[in-house]
DORO-279236 format. One record per residue: z, x, y of N, C-alpha, C in turn; residue in three letters. Coordinates in steps of 0.05 Angstrom, whole numbers, plus 5000, padded with zeros to 4 digits. Each point is the difference from the previous one (the first is absolute). Layout:
residues N
ZXYZXYZXYALA;...
***
This chain:
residues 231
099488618261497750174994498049985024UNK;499550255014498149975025496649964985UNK;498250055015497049995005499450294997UNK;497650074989498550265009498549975019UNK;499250185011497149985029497949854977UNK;498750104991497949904982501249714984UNK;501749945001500049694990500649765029UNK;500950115025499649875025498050005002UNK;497750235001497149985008499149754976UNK;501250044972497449744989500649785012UNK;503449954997499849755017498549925027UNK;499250095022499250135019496949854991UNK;498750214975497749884991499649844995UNK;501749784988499749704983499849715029UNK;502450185009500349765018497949975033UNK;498950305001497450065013498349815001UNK;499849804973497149934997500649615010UNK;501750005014500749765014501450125031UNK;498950005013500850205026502449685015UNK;499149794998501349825019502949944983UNK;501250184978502549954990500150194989UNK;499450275013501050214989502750025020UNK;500649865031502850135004502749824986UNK;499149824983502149894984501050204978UNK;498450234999501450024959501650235013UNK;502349914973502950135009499150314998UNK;498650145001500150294999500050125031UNK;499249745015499750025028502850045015UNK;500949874980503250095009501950164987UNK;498850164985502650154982500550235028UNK;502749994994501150185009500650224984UNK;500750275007501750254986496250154996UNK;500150244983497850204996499549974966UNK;498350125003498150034969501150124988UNK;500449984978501250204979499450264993UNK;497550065008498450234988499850145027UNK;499049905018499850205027501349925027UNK;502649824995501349905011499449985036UNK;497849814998498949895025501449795002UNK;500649815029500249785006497449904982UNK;500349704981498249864995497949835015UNK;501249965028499049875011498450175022UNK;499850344998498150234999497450014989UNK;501349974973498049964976497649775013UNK;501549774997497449805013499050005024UNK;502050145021498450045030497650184989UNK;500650204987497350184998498249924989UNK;500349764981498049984983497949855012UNK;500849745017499049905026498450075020UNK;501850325014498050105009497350094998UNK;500550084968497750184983497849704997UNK;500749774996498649894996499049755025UNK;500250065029501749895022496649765007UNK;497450134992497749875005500349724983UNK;501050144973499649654984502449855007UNK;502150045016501749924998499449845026UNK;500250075021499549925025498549824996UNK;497149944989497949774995499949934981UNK;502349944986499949944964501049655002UNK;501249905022500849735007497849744995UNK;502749854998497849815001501149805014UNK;499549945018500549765030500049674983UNK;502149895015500349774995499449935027UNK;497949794992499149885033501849715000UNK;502349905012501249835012499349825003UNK;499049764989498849805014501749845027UNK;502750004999501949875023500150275013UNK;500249845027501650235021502250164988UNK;500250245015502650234989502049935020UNK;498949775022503650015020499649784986UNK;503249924993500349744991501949915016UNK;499649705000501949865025502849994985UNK;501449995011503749954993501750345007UNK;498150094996501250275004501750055028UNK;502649884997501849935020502350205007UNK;500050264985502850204990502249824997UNK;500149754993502049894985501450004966UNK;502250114999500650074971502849934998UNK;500249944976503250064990500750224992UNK;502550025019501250215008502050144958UNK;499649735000501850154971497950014970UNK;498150015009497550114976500350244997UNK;498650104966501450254996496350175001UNK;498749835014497650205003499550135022UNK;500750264999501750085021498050175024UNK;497450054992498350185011498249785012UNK;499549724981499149795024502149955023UNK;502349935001501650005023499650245017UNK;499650214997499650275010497049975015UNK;498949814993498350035001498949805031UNK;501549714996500349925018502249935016UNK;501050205001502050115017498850185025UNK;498350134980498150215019498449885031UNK;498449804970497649755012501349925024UNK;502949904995501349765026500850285030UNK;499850194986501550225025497850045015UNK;497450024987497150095013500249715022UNK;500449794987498349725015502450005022UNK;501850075002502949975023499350325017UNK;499750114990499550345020497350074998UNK;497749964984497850145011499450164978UNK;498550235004498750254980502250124992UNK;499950064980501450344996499050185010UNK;501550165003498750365000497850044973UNK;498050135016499350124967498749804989UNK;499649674996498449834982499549815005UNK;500849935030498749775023502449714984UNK;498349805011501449784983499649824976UNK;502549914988499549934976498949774999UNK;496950014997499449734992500649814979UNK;501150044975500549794981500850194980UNK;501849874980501850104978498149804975UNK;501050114979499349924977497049834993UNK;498550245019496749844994498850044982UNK;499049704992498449984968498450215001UNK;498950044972497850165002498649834966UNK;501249834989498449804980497749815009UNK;499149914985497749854998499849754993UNK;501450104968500949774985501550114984UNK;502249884984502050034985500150204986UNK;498650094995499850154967499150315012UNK;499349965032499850305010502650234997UNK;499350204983503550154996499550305027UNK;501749795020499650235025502949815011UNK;501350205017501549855013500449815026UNK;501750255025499549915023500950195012UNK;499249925034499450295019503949975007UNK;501050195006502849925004499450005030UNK;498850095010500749985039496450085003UNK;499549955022497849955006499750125036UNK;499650255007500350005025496950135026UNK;500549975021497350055017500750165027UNK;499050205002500750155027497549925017UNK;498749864997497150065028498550144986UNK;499950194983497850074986499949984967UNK;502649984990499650124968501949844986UNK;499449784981501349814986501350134976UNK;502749975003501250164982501749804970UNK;498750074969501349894984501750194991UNK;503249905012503150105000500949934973UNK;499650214977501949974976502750084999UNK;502249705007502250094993502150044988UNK;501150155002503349934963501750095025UNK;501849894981502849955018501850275004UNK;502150015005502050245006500450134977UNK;500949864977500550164979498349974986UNK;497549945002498049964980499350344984UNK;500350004969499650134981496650084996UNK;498249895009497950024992498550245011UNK;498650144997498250305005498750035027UNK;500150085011497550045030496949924989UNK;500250134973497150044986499849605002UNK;501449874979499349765002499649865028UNK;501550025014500149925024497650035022UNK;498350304999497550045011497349884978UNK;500449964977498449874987498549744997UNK;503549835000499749745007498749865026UNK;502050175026498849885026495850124992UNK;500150214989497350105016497749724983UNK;501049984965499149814989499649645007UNK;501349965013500349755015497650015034UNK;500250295010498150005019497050024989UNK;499250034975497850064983499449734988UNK;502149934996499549734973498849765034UNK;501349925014500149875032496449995001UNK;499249815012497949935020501350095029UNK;499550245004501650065022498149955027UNK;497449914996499049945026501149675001UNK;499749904984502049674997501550115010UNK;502550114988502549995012500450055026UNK;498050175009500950165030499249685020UNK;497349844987499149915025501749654990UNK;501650034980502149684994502850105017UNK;499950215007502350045018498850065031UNK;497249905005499349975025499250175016UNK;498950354990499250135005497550044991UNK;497550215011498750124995499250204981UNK;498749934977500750274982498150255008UNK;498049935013498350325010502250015017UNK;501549935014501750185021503150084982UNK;500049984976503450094987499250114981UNK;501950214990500750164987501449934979UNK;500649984979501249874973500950234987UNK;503250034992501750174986501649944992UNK;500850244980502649884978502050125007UNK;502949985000502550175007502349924985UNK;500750224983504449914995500950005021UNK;501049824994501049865028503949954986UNK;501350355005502549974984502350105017UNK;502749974988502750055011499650295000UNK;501250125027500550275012502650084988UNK;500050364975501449924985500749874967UNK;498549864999498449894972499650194982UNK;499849814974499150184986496150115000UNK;498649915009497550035012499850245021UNK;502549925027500450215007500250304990UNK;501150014988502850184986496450284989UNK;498749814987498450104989497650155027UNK;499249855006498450115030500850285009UNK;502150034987502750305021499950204973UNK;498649934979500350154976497350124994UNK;499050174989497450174994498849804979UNK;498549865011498749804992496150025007UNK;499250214993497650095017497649774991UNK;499750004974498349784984500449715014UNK;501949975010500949715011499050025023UNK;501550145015498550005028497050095005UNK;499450064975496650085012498249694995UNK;501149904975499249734993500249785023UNK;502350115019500749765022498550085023UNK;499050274996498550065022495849884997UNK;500550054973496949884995499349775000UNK;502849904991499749545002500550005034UNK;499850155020501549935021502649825005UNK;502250104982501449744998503150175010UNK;500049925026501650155016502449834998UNK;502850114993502749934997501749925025UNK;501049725006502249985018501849894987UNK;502250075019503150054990501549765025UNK;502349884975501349835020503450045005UNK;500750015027502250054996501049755009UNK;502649834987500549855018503550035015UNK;499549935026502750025014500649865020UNK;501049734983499949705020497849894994UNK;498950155004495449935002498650174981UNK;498349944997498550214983497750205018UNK;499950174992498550245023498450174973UNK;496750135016498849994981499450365014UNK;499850164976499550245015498850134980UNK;498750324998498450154983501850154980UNK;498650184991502350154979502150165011UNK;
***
């Protein structure tokens, strides 16, 4: 049994009124269309977002960090046969940046899996990649190759994690200047993907939402190496 438009929008409304875990609730991810006016669902909530884009954008609420956000050990050392598969992806990435340099497109990767807790009981996660071109510190949300989950969740999460962040902390615990950087959110996904897939589909509500969060999409292809390029 699908959703109507008008019962996505209440959900939409309920979960509104906690902005720092609205990109967890599963409606963020339904896939397939509405029953009644058979929209993508995840339409339904880009628009609703938009419509409501002022309270949403400043509706956060910042966890200020008391520890530094670079944490020492962060070595790209892993076991190779763990089944968490987007942290390995993750510093896999990390170890290619520190052996070759910048990427194209998102400079280099300063650190994988940076806290963004306080203390325990904070329900936020972590930054999956963390990267810096010379001007603009980029929080890289990533899922893996075959990752199932929505573009919608995906631009939500990263943009929520750059909102929830002490991002002048962060910029200047990784040894930069925050009046001189720029702080942004990005899916940071497989070229191809199901994330992909959707970007290439009439998705106007989505992409206008990604255009108002500024939360511009890179794509990874990998071949031997991983290579990072636009849509």
């Amino acid at each position: 049994m699908g959703y109507t438009r008008k019962e996505i929008r209440d959900l939409c409304e309920t979960a509104f009124k906690k902005k720092n875990t609205f990109y967890k609730k599963g409606f963020v991810n339904y896939r397939g269309r509405t029953s009644d006016t058979k929209e993508y669902y995840t339409e339904v909530v880009a628009e609703f977002l938009c419509e409501n884009i002022n309270d949403y954008a400043n509706g956060f609420e910042t966890i200020s960090r008391r520890s530094s956000y670079k944490v020492e050990g962060h070595d790209g050392i892993f076991n190779p046969h763990s089944n968490r598969e987007e942290e390995k992806i993750a510093m896999l990435i990390f170890n290619q940046s520190r052996e070759n340099g910048a990427f194209d497109l998102i400079g280099k990767i300063e650190d994988y899996q940076t806290p963004l807790k306080s203390i325990e009981d904070d329900e936020v996660g972590k930054i999956d990649l963390l990267s810096f071109d010379g001007q603009v510190m980029r929080i890289l949300e990533l899922k893996k190759p075959d990752s199932k989950e929505t573009m919608l969740r995906c631009v939500l999460e990263g943009f929520t994690y750059m909102k929830i962040a002490d991002c002048c902390k962060l910029i200047s615990d990784f040894g930069y200047d925050p009046q001189n950087v720029v702080i942004k959110s990005s899916p940071f996904v497989f070229y191809g993907g199901e994330q992909h897939k959707e970007m290439l589909q009439q998705r106007p509500h989505l992409k206008k939402l990604m255009a108002l969060l500024d939360s511009k999409p890179y794509y990874i292809i990998e071949n031997k190496k991983y290579i990072v390029v636009e849509g």
